[in-house]
C-alpha positions in Angstrom: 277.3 96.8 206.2 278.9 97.3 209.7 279.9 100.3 211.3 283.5 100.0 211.4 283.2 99.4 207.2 280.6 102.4 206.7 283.6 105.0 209.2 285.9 103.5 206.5 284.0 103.9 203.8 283.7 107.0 204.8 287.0 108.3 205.7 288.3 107.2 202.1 285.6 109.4 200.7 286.8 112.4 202.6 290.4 111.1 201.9 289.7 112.4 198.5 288.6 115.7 198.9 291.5 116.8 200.9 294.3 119.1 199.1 297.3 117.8 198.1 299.2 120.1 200.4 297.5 118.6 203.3 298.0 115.1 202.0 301.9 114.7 204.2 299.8 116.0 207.7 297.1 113.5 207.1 299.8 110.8 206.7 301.3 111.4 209.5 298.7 111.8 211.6 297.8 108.0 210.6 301.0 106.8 211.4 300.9 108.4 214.6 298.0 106.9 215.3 299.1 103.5 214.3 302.1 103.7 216.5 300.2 104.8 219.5 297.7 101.3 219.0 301.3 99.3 218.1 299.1 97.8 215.0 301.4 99.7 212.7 303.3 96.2 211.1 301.7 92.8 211.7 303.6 89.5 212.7 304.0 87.0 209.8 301.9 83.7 210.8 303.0 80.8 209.4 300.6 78.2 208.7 302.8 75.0 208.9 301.4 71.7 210.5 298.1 73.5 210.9 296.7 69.9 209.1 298.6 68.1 211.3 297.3 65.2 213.4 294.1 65.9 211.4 293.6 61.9 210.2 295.5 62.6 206.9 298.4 60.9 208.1 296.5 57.0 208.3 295.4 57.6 204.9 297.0 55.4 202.9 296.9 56.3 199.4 296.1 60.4 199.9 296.9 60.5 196.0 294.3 58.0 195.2 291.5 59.4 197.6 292.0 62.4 196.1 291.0 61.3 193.0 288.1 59.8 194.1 286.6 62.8 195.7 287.4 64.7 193.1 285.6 62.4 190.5 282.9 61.9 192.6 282.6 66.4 192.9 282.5 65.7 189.4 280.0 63.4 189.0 277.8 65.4 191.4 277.8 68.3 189.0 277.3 66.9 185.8 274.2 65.5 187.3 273.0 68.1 188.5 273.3 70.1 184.8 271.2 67.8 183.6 
């Protein structure tokens, strides 16, 4: 496990031993911190035309290939069970 997982880790351990009275400070605290690095809400990415121009397009019959590969995945592992 990395470092940055083990501080984590870590920090939701102690996240549970705090009072409940305390629980408001600690949450601000966070979000003050997450303002400060500006990470506080993340950009939607979209992910359309990332297959673009990626040779799909002079394919034919996609439907059919498809198909193919798929049988042929399928073929592969049945002969493998046995």
């Amino acid at each position: 496990m990395n470092t940055t997982a083990l501080k984590k880790t870590k920090i939701i351990r102690d996240l549970s031993r705090i009072p409940d009275n305390k629980l408001d400070s600690v949450r601000k605290y966070i979000d003050s911190i997450l303002i400060e690095s500006k990470q506080h809400t993340r950009k939607n990415q979209s992910l359309k035309g990332i297959w673009s121009n990626a040779g799909f397009e002079k394919i034919t019959d996609l439907e059919g290939e498809i198909k193919e590969v798929r049988k042929q995945l399928s073929d592969a592992i049945l002969r493998r069970q046995l």
